[in-house]
N, C-alpha and C positions, 0 to 999 in steps of 0.2 A: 483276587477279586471277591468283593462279601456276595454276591450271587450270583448263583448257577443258573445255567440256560432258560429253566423252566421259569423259577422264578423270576426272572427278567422278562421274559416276552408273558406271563402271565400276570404282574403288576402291570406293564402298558395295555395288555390286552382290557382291563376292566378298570384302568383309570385315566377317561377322557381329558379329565383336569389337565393330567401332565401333560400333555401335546398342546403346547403353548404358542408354538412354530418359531419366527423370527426373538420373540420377545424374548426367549431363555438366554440368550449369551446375558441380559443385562444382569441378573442373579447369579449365574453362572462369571461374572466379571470380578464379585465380591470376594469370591474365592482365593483363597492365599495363593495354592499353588494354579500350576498350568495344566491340565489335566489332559493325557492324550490316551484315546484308543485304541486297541489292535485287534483284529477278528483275524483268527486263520480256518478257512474249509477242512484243517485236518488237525493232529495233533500235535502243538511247540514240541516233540523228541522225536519228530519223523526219520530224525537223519536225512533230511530233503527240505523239499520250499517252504513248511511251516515252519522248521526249527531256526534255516536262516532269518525270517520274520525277526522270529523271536528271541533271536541272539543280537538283534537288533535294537531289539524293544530293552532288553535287558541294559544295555548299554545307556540308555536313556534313563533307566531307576537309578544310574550314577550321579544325574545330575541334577542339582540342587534346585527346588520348586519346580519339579516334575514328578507327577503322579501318574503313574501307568495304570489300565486295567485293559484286560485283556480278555477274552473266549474264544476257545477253539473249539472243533468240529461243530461250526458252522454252515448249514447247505447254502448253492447256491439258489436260492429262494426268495419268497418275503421274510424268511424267519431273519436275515443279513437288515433288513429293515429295521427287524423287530431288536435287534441289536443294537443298533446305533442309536435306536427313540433312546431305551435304556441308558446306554452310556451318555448322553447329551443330559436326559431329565433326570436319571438316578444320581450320574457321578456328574457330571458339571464337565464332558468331556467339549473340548472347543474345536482341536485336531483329531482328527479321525485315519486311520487308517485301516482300511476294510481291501485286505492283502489280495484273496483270489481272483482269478480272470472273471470269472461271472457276476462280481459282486457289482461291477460297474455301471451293466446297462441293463435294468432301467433301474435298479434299489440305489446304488448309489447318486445317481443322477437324479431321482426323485427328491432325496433326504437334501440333497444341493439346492437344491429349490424350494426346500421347504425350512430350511437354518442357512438364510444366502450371508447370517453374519459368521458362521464357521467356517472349519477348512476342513475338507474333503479330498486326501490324498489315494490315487491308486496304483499298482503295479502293476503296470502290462503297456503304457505308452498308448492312453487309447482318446487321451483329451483330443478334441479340435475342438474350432473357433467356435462352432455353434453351442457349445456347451457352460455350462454356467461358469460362470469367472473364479467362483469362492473353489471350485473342483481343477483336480489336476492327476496327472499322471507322470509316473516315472518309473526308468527300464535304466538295464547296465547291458551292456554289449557284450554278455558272456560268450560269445562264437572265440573273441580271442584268448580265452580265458582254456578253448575249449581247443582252440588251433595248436597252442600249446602243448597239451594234455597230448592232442595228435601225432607231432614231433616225438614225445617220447613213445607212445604208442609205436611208432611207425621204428624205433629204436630197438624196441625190444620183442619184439613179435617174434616168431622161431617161423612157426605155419604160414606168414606172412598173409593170415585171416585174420581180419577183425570185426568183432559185432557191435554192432548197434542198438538197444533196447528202445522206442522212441515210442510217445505215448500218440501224437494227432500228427499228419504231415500237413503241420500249419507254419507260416513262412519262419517264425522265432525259432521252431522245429529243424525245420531242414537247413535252415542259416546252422545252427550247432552241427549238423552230421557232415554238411559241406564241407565246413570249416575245419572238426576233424580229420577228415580223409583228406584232405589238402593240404594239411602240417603232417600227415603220416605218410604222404605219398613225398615230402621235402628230405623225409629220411629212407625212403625206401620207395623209388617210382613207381616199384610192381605192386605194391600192397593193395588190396582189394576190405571193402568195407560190406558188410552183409548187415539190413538193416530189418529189422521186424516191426511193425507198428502192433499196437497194442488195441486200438480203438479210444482209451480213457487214459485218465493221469494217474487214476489209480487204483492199480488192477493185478493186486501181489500174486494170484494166482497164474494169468496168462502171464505176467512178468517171469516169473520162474519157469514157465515152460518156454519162453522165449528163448532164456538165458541158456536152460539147457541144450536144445534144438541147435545153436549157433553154434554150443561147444559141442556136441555130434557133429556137427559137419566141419570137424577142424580147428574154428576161432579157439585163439589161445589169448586174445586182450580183449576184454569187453566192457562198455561205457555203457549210458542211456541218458534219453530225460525223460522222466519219469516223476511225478511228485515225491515221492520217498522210493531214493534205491537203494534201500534197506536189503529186500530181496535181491535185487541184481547182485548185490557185490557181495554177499553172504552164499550165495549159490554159484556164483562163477567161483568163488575162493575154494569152497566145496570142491567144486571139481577138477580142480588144477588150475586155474586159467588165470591169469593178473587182469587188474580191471583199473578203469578209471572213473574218477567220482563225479558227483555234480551236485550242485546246491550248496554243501556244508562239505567238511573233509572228514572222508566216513573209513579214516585210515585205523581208527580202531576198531573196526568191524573186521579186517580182515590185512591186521600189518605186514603178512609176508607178500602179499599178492599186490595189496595200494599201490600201482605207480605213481600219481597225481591225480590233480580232478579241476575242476571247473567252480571256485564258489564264487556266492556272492558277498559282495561285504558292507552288508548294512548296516553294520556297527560304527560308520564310518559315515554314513548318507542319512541317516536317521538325527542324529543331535545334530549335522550341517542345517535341514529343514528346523529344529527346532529350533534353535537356535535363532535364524532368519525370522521366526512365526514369532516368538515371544518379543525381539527388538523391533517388531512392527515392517520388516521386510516383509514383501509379495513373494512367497516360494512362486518361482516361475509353474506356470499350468504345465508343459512339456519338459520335461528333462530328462536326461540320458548324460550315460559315462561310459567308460570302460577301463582298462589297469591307467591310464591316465590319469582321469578323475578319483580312482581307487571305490568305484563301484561295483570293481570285480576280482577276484584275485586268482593264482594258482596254486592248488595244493604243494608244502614241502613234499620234496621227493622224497618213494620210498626207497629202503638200502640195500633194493636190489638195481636201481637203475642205474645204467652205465656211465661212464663222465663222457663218453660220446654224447651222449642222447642229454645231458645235463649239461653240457655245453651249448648245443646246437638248442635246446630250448631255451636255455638264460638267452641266445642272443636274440632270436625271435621276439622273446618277451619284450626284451630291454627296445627293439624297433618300434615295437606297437604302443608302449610305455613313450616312448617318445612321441610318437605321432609320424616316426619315416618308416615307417611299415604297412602294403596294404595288403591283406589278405588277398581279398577276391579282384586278381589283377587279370585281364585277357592276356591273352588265351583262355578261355574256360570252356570247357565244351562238356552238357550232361552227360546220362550213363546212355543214351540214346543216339551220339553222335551229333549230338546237334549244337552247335557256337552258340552261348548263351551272354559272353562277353567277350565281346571280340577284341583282338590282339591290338594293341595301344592303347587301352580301354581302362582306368582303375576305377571302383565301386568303390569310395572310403565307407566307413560304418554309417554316416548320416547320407546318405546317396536315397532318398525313397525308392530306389528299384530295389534294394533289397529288402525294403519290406514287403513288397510284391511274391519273392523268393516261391517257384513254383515246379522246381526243378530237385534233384538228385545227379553230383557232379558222374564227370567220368571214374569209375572205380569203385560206386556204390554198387552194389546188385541188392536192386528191391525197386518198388515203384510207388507214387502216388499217391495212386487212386487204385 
């Protein structure tokens, strides 16, 4: 991209001219190519949820009359505002995509209503009706991405301790730990999950002493979600202990220890919307996938895992991959004893109670609140 943060939000800041509002797609129209945006709150080689973005984004410089620009470590702020004027009035961008959870409400919803002829895409599943039409949202169903990961977890564990590194217990949150501990308890009933919440997404410092803490008291396989678990899986590897990934496959951080991981795969889900947006289709406002639709995938195994545990997770996968497999089936009962889905009961992945998800299963030890 020809300009850096400063000079972007300091050209919009002292040139009212450019804030044109609705009128710029029609200049912006003249344009040869198709011009899309990407903002990440952190940095594209996080090994975490920026680099996915942006392995995403990359996939789209493949494709012929697509011009990508991008900026990372973005806050969420008005400075995410201050970004999009840019991309819209400097580069002629039409499609937008402004990646973090916070970038949504109110900056990207503003910018929606202020260029109602552009498109406004976000990640996190947060459209509803009330919201502007030209805005949308979109989410993959990593929980089974992550139930799998669990199965081998639950495979190879020795201590039959496992950790959890987890950044907020927000229901996209605790749907991944669940899900986890309920593909590890598929290979191993007794297995027990120890989970730490962090407070933020990213927080490399309490993340490492998380990491640590857990392997003290045992855990010998440790995951997270966490924006970049850079730290997690460099410091459990550190200390003996195999881990499992999340976001990106972060097997060359640490290839003896990698079991699997949980990514996502936008390299796959990015030119499908573009694609739809340049032939004049409506990318739908809500959308959601998962190994189905191939908005998510699992890391190749590493070459320490068992062909038990590579068995029992190909078939798991290959269920869910079809659609005859549901995770979160009752019986379910929290770490509290309490029936959360009860017995004849299946939650498929579109079910809204588990966006609700306000619980910790049986076999977590940690809480809440």
């Amino acid at each position: 991209m020809n300009f850096d943060k400063i000079s972007r939000r300091g050209v919009l800041k002292g040139t009212a001219a450019l804030t044109i509002g609705s009128a710029l797609p029609l200049s912006s129209a003249l344009a040869k190519d198709t011009t899309v945006g990407f903002i990440y709150v952190g940095s594209r080689d996080d090994y975490g949820y920026n680099q996915a973005h942006a392995a995403g984004a990359a996939a789209l410089k493949k494709m012929s009359g697509i011009k990508v620009v991008e900026e990372e470590k973005v806050p969420e702020t008005d400075a995410v505002e201050k970004t999009m004027e840019s991309m819209i009035n400097l580069d002629g961008a039409t499609l937008l995509f402004p990646t973090s959870f916070g970038y949504y409400n109110p900056h990207m919803l503003k910018m929606a209503v202020k260029y109602p002829k552009l498109r406004f895409e976000h990640c996190g599943g947060l459209w509803t009706e009330k919201d502007p039409k030209n805005a949308g949202s979109y989410f993959g169903y990593i929980d089974e991405a992550q139930h799998v990961s669990g199965v081998v977890a639950g495979h190879m564990t020795k201590s039959g301790k496992l950790g959890f590194v987890a950044a907020k217990p927000i229901p996209q949150v605790l749907r991944n730990i669940n899900a986890f501990t309920m593909g590890a308890k598929l290979a191993n009933p007794k297995v027990t999950l120890q989970v730490i919440f962090t407070g933020d997404w990213s927080m490399p410092v309490k993340e490492a002493e998380a990491t640590n803490s857990l392997i003290d008291q045992g855990v010998d396989v440790v995951t997270c979600h966490v924006d970049g678990p850079k730290t997690v899986v460099e410091n459990a590897a550190r200390r003996g202990a195999m881990v499992g990934g999340y976001h990106v496959n972060q097997a060359v951080l640490a290839p003896q220890a990698y079991l699997t991981g949980a990514e996502w795969n936008w390299e796959v889900l990015y030119p499908r919307f573009v694609k739809m947006f340049t032939s004049g289709e409506t990318i739908p406002n809500f959308y959601r996938g998962g190994l189905k639709e191939e908005l998510v995938k699992v890391s190749p195994y590493g070459p320490m895992v068992s062909e038990a545990a590579r068995k029992q997770a190909d078939e798991v996968k290959a269920g869910l991959t079809a659609g005859t497999y549901v995770i979160f089936k009752g019986p379910v009962t929290d770490n509290k004893g309490k029936t959360v889905i009860a017995s004849g009961v299946a939650r498929g992945q579109t079910d809204p109670e588990l966006e609700k998800m306000d619980y910790l299963v049986d076999g977590v030890i940690g809480a809440t609140s």
